[in-house]
C-alpha positions in Angstrom: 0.0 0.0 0.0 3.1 2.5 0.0 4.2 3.9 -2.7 6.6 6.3 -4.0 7.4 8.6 -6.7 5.4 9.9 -9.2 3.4 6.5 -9.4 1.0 7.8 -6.8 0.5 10.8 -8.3 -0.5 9.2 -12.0 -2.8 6.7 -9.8 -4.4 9.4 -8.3 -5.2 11.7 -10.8 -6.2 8.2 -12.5 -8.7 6.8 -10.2 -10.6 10.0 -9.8 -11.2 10.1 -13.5 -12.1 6.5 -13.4 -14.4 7.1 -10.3 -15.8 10.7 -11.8 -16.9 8.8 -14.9 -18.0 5.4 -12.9 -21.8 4.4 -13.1 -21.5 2.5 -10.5 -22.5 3.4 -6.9 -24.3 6.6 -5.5 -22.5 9.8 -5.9 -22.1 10.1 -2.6 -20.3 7.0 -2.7 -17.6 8.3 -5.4 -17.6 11.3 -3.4 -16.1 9.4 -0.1 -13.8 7.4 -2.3 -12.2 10.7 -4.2 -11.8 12.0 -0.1 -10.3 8.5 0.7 -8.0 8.8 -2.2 -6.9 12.4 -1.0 -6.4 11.9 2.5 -4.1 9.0 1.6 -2.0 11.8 -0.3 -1.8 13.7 2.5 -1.1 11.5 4.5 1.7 10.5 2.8 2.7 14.2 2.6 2.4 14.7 6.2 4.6 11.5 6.7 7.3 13.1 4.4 7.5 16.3 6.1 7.5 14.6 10.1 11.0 13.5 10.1 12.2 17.1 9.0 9.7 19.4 11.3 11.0 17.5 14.2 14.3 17.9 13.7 13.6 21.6 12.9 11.8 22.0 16.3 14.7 20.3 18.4 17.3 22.8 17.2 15.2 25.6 17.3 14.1 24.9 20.9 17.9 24.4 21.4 19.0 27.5 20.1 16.6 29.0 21.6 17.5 27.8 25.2 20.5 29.2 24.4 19.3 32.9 23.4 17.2 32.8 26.5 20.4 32.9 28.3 21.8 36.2 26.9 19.6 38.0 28.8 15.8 39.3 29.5 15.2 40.9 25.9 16.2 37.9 24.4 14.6 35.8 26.5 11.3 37.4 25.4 12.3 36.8 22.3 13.0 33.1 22.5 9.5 32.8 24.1 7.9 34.7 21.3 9.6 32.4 18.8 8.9 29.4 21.0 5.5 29.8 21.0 4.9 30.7 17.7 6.9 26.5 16.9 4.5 25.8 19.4 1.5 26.6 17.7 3.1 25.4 14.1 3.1 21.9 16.0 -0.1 22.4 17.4 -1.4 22.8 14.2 0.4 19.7 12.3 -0.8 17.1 15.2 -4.6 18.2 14.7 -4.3 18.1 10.9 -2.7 14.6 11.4 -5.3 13.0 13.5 -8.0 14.9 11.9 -7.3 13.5 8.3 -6.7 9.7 10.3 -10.4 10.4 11.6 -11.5 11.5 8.2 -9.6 8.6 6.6 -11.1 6.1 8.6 -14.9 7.7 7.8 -14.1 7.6 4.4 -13.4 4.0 4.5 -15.9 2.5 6.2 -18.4 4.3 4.0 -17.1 2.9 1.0 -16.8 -0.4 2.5 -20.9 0.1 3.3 -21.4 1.2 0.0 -20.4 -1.8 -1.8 -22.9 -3.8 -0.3 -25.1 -1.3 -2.5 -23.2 -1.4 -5.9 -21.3 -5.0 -5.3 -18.6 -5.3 -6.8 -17.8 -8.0 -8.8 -14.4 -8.1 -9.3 -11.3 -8.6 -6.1 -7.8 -10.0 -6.4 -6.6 -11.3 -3.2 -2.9 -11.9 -3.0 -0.6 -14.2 0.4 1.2 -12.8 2.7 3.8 -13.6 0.9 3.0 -12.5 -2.8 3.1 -16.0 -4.2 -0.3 -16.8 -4.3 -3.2 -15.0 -5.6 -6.7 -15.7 -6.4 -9.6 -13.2 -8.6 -13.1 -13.5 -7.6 -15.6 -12.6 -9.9 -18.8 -13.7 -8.0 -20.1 -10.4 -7.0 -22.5 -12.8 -4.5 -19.4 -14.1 -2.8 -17.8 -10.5 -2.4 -20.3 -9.1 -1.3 -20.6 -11.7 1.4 -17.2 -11.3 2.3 -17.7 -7.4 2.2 -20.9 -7.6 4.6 -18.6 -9.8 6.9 -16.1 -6.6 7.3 -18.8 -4.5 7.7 -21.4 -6.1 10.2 -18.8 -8.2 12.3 -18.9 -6.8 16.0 -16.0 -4.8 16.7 -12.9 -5.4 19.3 -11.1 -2.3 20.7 -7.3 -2.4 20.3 -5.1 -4.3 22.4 -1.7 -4.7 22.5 -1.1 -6.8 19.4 -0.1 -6.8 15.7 -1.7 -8.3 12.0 -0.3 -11.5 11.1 0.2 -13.2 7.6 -1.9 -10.2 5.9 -3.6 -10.2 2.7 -3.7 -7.9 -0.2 -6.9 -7.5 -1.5 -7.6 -5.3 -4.4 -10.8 -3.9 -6.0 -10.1 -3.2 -10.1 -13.3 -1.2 -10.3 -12.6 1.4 -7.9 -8.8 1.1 -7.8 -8.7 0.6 -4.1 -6.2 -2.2 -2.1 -6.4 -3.0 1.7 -5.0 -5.4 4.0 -6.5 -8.0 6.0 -4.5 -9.6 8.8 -5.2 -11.9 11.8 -4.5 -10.8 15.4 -1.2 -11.6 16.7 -2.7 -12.8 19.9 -6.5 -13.6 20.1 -8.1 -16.3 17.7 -10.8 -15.4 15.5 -10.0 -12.0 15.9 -9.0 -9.7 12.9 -7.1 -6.3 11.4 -9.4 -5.0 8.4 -9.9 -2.1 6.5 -12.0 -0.6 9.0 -10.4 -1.3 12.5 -10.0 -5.0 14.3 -13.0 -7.5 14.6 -14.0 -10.5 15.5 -15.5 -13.0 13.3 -16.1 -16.8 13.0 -17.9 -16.6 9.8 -14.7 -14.9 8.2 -12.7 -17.8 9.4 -14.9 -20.3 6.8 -15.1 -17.5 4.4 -11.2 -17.3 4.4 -10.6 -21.6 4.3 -13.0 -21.7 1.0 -11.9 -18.1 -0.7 -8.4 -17.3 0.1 -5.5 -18.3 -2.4 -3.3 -21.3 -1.1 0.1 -22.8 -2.3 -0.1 -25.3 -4.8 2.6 -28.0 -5.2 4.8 -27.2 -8.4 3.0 -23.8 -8.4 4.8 -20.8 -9.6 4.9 -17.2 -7.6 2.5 -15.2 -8.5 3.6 -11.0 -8.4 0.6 -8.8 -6.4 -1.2 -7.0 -8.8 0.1 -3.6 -9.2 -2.2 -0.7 -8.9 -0.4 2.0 -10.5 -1.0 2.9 -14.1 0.6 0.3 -16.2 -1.2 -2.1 -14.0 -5.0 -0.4 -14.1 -4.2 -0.6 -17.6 -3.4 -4.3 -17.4 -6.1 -5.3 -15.2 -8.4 -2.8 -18.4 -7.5 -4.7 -21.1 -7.9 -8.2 -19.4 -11.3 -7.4 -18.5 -12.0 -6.2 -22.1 -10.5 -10.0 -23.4 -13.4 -11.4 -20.6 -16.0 -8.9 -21.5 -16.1 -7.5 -18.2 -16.6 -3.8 -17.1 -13.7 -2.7 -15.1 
């Protein structure tokens, strides 16, 4: 789900033509999924320019230490610079958390909107990248989907996701992970926080790709643009809509 480069860029500006132009779903459901697509851009952003605020603020607040030392004029002066860093912080932390709280909305509405337009296409690809397996029973995704969605909710505990998945919707560009709790059984990391589910485990044994003896690996689809337009022309060869 990281990316770098300009590859992000060409997938975003991508996507939102695909989903501007898209006759499936609401509107309001291509709305939340352009604001998904953002917030993951600035997110990314925001990740980018961390490392190097930090750094800034830890030798300003030193040099300023120092300044306040010189004397009271300067030390006014440090706190007036001070507290203008301060604020510039301020402002980055509630950005940061509100576009995680915005993300997060974003998501689980388009998770609850597929159970309206069902998708009928999803790639899921190992842990490991070597195995992957398309559905194309809009019936069976959409089970799956209404598991995510419906399955009662766990709050988060000191644990990790374990042997995730990649699973990747062509028609609306997106990829997410799903992984199993580190610690508690049945329990699960998904697109829309961790949950608990039995009926994902049988889902899972009869839908997810396994290792077959003799069985080349398999590369996890790409989702840039020379992969959308892979993924394009093979559903044009199957006469599919992407």
């Amino acid at each position: 789900m990281y990316k770098s480069g300009t590859e992000p860029l060409l997938e975003g500006g991508l996507h939102i033509r695909n989903l501007l132009s898209d006759t499936q779903g609401t509107a309001k459901n291509a709305v939340f999924q352009i604001m998904d697509l953002l917030l993951v851009k600035v997110g990314t952003v925001l990740g980018i320019i961390f490392p190097w605020l930090f750094l800034g603020c830890v030798v300003s607040a030193i040099i300023l230490i120092i300044r306040a030392q010189r004397g009271p004029r300067q030390k006014a002066r440090a706190i007036e610079i001070g507290t203008g860093i301060g604020i510039l912080g301020g402002c980055y932390l509630l950005f940061f958390l509100a576009g995680g709280f915005l993300s997060h909305f974003a998501t689980k509405s388009i998770w609850e909107g597929m159970l309206e337009w069902k998708p009928n296409r999803m790639v899921i690809t190992s842990a490991s990248g070597n195995e992957r397996r398309e559905i194309e029973d809009a019936g069976v995704i959409n089970q799956f989907v209404s598991i995510i969605v419906k399955s009662d909710k766990v709050r988060a505990h000191r644990s990790h996701p374990v042997a995730e998945l990649t699973l990747f919707f062509p028609q609306n560009g997106r990829t997410y992970s799903l992984g199993r709790d580190s610690e508690k059984p049945h329990e699960f990391w998904g697109p829309i926080g961790q949950f608990r589910s039995l009926e994902l485990e049988d889902w899972l044994e009869k839908y997810a790709p396994r290792p077959q003896k003799g069985q080349a690996p398999i590369p996890a689809p790409v989702t840039n643009l020379a992969g959308r337009k892979r993924f394009v022309a093979e559903s044009a060869r199957k006469g599919i809509s992407p």
